[in-house]
C-alpha positions in Angstrom: 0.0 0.0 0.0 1.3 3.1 -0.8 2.3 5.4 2.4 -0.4 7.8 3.4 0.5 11.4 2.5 2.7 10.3 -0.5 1.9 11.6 -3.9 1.7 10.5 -7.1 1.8 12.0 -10.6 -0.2 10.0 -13.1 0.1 10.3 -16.8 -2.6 9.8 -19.5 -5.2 9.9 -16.3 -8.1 10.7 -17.8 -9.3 7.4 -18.5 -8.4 3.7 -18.5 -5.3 2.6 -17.0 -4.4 6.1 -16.0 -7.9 6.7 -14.4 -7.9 3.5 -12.8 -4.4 4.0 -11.5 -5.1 7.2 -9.8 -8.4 5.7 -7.9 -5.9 2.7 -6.9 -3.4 5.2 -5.5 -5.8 6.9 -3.7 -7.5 4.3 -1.8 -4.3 3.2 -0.8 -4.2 6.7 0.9 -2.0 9.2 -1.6 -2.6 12.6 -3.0 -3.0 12.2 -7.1 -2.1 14.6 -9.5 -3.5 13.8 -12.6 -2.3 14.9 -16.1 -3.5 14.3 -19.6 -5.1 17.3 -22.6 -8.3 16.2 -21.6 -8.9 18.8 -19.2 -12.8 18.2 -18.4 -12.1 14.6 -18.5 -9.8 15.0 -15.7 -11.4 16.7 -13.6 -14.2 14.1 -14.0 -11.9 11.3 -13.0 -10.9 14.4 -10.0 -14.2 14.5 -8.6 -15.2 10.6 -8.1 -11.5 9.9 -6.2 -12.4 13.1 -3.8 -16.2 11.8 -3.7 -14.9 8.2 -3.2 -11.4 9.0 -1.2 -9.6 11.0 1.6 -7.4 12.0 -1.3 -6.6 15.6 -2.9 -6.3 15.6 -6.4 -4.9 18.1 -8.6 -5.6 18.2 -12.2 -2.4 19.0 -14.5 -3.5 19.4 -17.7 -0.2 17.9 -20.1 0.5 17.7 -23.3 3.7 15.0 -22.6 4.5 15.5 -26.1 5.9 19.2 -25.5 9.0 19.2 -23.0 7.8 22.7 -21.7 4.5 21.0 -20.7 5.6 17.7 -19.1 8.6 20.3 -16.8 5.2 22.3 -16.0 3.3 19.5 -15.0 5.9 18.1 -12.2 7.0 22.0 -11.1 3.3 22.1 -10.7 2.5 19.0 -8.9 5.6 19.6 -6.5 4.8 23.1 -5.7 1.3 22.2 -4.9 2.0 19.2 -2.8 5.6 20.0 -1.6 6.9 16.7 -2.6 6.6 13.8 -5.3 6.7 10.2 -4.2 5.5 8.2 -7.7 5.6 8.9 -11.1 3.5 6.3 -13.1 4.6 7.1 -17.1 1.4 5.3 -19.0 0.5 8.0 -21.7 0.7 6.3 -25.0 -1.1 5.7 -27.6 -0.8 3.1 -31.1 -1.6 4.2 -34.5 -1.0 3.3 -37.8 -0.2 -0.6 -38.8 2.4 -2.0 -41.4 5.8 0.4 -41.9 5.4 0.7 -45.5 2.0 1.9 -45.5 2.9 4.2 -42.1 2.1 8.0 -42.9 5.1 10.1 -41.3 2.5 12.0 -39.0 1.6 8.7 -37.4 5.3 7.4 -36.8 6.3 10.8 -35.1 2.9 10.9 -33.2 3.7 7.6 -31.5 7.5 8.6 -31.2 6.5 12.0 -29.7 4.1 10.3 -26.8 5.4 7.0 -26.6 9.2 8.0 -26.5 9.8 11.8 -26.1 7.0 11.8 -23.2 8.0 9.1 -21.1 11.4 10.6 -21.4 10.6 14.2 -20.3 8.6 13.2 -17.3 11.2 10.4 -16.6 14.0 13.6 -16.6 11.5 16.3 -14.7 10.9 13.6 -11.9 14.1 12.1 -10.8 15.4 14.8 -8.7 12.3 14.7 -6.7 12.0 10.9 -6.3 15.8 11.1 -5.2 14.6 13.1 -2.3 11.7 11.0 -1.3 13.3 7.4 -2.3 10.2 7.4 -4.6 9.4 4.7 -7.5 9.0 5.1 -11.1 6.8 3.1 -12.8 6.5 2.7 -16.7 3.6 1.1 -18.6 5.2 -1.2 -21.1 3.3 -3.7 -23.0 3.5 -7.6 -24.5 4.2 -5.9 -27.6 7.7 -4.7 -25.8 8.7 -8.4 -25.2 7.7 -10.3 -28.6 7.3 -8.9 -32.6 4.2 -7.5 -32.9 4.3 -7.8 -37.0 0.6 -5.7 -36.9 2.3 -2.5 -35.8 6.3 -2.9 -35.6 6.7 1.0 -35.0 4.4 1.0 -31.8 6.1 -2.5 -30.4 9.7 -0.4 -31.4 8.5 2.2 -28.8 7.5 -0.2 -26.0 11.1 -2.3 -26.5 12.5 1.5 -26.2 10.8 1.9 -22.8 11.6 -1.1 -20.9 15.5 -0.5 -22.0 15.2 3.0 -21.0 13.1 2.5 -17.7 15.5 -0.8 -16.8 18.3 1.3 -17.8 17.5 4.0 -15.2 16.4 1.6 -12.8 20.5 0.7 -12.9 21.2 4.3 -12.7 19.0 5.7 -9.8 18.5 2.2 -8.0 21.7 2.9 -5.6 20.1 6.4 -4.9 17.0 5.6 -3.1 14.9 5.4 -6.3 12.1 2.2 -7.5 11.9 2.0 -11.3 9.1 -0.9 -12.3 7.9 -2.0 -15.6 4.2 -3.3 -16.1 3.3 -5.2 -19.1 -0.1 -5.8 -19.9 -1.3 -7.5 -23.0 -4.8 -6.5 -24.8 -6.5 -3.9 -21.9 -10.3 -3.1 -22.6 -9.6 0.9 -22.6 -9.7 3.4 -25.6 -6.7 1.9 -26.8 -7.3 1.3 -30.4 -6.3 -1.5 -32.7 -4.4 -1.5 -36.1 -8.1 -1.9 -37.4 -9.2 1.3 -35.9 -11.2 -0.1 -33.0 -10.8 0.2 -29.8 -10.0 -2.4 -27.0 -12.9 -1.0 -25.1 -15.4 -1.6 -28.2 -13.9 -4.6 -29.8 -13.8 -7.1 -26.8 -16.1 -7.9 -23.8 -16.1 -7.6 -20.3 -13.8 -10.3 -19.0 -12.5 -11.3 -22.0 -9.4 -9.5 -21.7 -7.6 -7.7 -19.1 -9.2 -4.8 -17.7 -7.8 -1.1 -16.3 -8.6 -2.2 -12.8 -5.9 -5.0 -12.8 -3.4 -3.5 -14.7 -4.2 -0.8 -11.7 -3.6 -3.1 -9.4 0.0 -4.1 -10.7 0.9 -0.1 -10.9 0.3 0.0 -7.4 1.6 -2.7 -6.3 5.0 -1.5 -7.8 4.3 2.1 -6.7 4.1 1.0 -2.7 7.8 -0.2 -2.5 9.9 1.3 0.3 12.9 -0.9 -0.1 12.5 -3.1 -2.9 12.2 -2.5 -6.5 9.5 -4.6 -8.7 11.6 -5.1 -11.8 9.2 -6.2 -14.0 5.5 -7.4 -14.0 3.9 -9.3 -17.2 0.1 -9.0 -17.0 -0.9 -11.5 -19.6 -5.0 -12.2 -20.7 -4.7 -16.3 -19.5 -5.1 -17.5 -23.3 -2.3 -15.1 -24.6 -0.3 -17.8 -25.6 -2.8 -20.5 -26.9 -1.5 -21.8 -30.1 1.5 -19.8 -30.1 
């Protein structure tokens, strides 16, 4: 559980895995910031973890694709709160399919979010985790771990962030600071498919994993005060049938 009074930043929080994360953390007796473009969105999510918590929330609106936004968002989380205890990096997004038929818009939109972002908020949040032996955790994906011939340039992005994040778990680990990796595979959120639909539409309840348990791993990971969670692989039980 994380410690009551910590806080936690939470990107991408204005639905699915980000939302869900933030209700998590705040059961489990943190403060939330919450950041995303969705502003109204936010502040939705805001309002049921105050109407369902002991938590304050702050809503952060981010862009993480612009550096001068994703420094903004942690300035303003720490100067609100006075501290920062977790950072969970789960803004991302998939678009586009095979490479040959992969516009240039849609390769540097997922580079932008999936790469650049996790990489400015990564950089604007070490030096406060250092000071609160804090834990960073990533959202990775399946598609991080194995080809994922559908969409090779969004699978390239996720194989990016568990080097990077298990990279700088080596780098910060002897200062004080947790740096996890969650890998879910197929989560029913907005997420959408190489065929343009979204996780949320094109399977049903229970069918595969939901926010809620891929919330469950972040926090898990998130309430370490010694320990690091290396890695967590979150796998729908029929992933691998007829592999």
């Amino acid at each position: 559980m994380t410690p009551q009074g910590s806080v936690a930043l939470i990107t991408g929080a204005s639905s699915g895995i980000g939302a869900e994360t933030a209700h998590a953390l705040a059961s489990d007796g943190a403060d939330v910031a919450l950041a995303a473009r969705r502003r109204a969105q936010l502040e939705t999510v805001a309002e049921a973890i105050e109407s369902s918590t002991d938590a304050e929330t702050l809503v952060v609106p981010t862009d993480v694709r612009e550096e001068g936004s994703v420094e903004a968002m942690v300035e303003t989380t720490v100067d609100h709160f006075g501290r920062l205890d977790v950072l969970v990096n789960n803004a991302g997004l998939g678009v586009g399919g095979e490479v040959d038929e992969l516009s240039t818009a849609d390769y540097r939109l997922m580079m932008e979010t999936n790469v650049d972002g996790y990489f400015f908020a990564t950089r604007a949040a070490i030096p406060h985790l250092r000071e609160t032996d804090g834990n960073l955790v990533f959202v990775g994906s399946f598609a991080g771990q194995y080809p994922r011939p559908a969409n090779p340039v969004y699978a390239a992005t996720k194989w990016w962030t568990r080097g990077f994040a298990h990279s700088v778990e080596a780098q910060v680990g002897s200062e004080g600071v947790g740096v996890s990796v969650v890998n879910p595979t197929e989560v029913r959120t907005e997420f959408a498919s190489e065929s343009g639909a979204s996780f949320e539409d094109r399977f049903d309840p229970g069918e595969v994993t939901e926010p809620e348990e891929v919330a469950e791993a972040i926090a898990f990971a998130a309430s370490q005060e010694r320990s690091t969670v290396h890695e967590i692989d979150l796998y729908r039980r029929d992933k691998f049938d007829g592999w």
